[in-house]
C-alpha positions as a Python dict, from the first residue, in 0.01 Angstrom:
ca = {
    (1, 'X'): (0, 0, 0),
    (2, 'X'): (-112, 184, 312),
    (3, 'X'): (-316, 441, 228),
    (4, 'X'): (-277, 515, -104),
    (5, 'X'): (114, 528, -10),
    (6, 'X'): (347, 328, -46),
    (7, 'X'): (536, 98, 291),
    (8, 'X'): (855, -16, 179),
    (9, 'X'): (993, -307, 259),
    (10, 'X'): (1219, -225, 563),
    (11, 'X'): (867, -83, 701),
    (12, 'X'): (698, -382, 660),
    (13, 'X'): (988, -640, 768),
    (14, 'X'): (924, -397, 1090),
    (15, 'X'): (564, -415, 1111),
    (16, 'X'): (553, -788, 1052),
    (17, 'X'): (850, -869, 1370),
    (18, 'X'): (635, -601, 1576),
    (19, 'X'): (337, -854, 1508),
    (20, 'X'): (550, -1163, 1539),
    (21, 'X'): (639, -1091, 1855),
    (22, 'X'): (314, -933, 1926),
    (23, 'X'): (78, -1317, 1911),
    (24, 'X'): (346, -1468, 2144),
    (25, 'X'): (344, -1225, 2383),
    (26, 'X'): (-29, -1178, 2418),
    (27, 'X'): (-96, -1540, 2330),
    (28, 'X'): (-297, -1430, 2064),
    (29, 'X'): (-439, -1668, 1827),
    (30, 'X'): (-380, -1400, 1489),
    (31, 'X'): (-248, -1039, 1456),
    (32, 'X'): (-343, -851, 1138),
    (33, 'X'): (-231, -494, 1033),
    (34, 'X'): (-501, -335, 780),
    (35, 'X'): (-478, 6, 659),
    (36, 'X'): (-790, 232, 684),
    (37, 'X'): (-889, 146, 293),
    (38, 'X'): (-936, -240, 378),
    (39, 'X'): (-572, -338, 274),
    (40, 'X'): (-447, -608, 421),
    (41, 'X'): (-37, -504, 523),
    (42, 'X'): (41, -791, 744),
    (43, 'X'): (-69, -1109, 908),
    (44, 'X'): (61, -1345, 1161),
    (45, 'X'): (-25, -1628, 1346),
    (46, 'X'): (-292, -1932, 1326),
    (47, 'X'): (-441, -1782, 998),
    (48, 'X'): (-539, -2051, 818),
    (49, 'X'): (-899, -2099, 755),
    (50, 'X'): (-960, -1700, 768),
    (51, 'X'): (-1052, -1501, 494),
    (52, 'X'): (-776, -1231, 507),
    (53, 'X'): (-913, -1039, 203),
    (54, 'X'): (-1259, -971, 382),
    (55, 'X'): (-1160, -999, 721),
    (56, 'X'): (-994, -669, 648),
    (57, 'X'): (-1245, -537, 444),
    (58, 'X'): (-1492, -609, 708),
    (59, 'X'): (-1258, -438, 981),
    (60, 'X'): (-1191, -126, 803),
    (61, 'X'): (-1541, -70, 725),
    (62, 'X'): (-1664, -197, 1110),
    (63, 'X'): (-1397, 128, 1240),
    (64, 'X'): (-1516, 361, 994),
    (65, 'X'): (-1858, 268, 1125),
    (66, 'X'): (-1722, 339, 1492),
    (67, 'X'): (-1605, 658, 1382),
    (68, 'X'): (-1880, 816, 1286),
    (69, 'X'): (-2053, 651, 1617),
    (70, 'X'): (-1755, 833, 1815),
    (71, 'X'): (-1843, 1174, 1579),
    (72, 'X'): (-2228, 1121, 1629),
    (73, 'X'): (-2191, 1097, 1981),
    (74, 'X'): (-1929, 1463, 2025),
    (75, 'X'): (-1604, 1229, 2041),
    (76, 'X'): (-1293, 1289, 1845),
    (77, 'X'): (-1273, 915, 1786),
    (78, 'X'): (-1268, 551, 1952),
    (79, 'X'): (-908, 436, 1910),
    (80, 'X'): (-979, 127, 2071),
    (81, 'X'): (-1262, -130, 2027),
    (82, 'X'): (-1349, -510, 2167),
    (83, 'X'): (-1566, -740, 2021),
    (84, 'X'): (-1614, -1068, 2236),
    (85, 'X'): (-1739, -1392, 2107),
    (86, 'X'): (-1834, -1707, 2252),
    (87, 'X'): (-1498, -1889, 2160),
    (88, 'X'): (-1305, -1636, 1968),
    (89, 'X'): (-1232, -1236, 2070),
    (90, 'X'): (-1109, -933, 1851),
    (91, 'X'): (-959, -611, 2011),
    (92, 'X'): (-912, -397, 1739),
    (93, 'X'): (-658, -81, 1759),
    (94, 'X'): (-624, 266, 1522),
    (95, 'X'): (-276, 348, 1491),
    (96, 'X'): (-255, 748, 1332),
    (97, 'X'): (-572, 736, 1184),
    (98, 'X'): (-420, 499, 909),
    (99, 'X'): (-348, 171, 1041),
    (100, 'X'): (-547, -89, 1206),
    (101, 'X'): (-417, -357, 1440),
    (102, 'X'): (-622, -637, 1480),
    (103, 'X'): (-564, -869, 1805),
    (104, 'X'): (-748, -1223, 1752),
    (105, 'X'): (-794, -1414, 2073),
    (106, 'X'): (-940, -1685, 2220),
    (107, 'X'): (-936, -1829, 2648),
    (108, 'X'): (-528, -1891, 2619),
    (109, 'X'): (-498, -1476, 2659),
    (110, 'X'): (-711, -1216, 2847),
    (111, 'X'): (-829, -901, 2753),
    (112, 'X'): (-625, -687, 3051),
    (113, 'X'): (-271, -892, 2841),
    (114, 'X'): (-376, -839, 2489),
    (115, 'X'): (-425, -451, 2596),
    (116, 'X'): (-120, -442, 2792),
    (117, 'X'): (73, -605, 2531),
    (118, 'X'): (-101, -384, 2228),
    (119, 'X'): (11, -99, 2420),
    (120, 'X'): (342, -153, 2460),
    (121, 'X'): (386, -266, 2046),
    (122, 'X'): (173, 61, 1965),
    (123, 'X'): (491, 288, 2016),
    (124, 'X'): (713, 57, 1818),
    (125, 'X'): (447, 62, 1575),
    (126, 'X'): (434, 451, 1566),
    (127, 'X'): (788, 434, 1502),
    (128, 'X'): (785, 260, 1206),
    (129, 'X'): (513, 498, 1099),
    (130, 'X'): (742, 770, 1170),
    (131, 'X'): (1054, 632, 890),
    (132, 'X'): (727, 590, 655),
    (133, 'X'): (605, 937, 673),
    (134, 'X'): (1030, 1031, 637),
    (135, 'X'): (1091, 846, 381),
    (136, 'X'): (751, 958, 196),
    (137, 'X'): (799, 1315, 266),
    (138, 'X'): (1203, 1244, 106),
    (139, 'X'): (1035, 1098, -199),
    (140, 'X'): (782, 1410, -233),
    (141, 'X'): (1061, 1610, -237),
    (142, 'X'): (1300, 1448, -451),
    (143, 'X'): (973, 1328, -685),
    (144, 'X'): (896, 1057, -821),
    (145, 'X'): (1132, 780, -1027),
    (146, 'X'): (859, 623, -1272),
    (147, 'X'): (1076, 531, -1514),
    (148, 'X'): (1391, 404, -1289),
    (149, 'X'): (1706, 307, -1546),
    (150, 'X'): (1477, 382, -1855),
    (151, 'X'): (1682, 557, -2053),
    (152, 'X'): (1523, 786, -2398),
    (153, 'X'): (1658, 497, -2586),
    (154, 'X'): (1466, 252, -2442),
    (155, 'X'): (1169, 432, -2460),
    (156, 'X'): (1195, 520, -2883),
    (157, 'X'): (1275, 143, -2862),
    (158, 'X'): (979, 55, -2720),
    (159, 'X'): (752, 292, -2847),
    (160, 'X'): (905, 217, -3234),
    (161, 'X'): (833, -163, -3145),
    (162, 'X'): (481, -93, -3058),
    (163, 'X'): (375, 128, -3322),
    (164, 'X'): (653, 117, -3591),
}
């Protein structure tokens, strides 16, 4: 889910090679992708021995707490924060207001590469939000399949076996 929405799986195969590519490139230790409700999407990289579930809990909450820091302060927002540690860093990215990219690092990488590569995977990554919102908007339009292959039959079969 991303949002509330749906990410289909072409999206998602997307997001994860994006991210794939992504911890090589900045010789990150772990890349996550969280949407803005705490949602874990994706994850790659040296993950073992991290809490996924609350590290993007924890993130999502830590940017909505920037946010209103950004709105206390007369800013729009702060896309774009950094959190250094003694062995272990975080740069942590909004993408559209509903995605979160989360760059783990440690003294392999730098911060001027992990930005430099972040930036150059944030337009990919904006594309692939673009086919989401086209393929959500096509589904608004065409409305929802709940029921898929369900046919009327099925359903007075079903409903006849539950309460007949």
């Amino acid at each position: 889910m991303l949002s509330g929405q749906v990410i289909y799986e072409e999206e998602h195969d997307r997001l994860e090679d994006i991210c794939d590519r992504l911890v090589e490139d900045a010789l990150a230790k772990a890349i996550f992708i969280v949407d803005k409700d705490g949602q874990l999407i994706t994850g790659t990289g040296e993950t073992e021995g991290i809490d996924t579930t609350s590290l993007a809990s924890l993130v999502a909450g830590s940017t909505a707490a920037t946010g209103g820091i950004a709105d206390m302060l007369g800013e729009e927002r702060f896309p774009v924060h950094f959190h250094e540690g003694e062995e272990t860093n975080i740069h942590v990215s909004v993408i559209r207001d509903s995605m979160i990219l989360v760059v783990i690092f440690d003294e392999r990488s730098s911060l001027g590469l992990v930005r430099l590569r972040v930036k150059r995977a944030y337009k990919e990554m904006e594309d692939v939000m673009d086919s989401l919102d086209e393929k959500r908007e096509s589904d608004d339009n065409e409305g929802p399949d709940l029921f898929g292959d369900i046919s009327d039959d099925d359903i007075d079969d079903l409903v006849n076996d539950t309460f007949g």
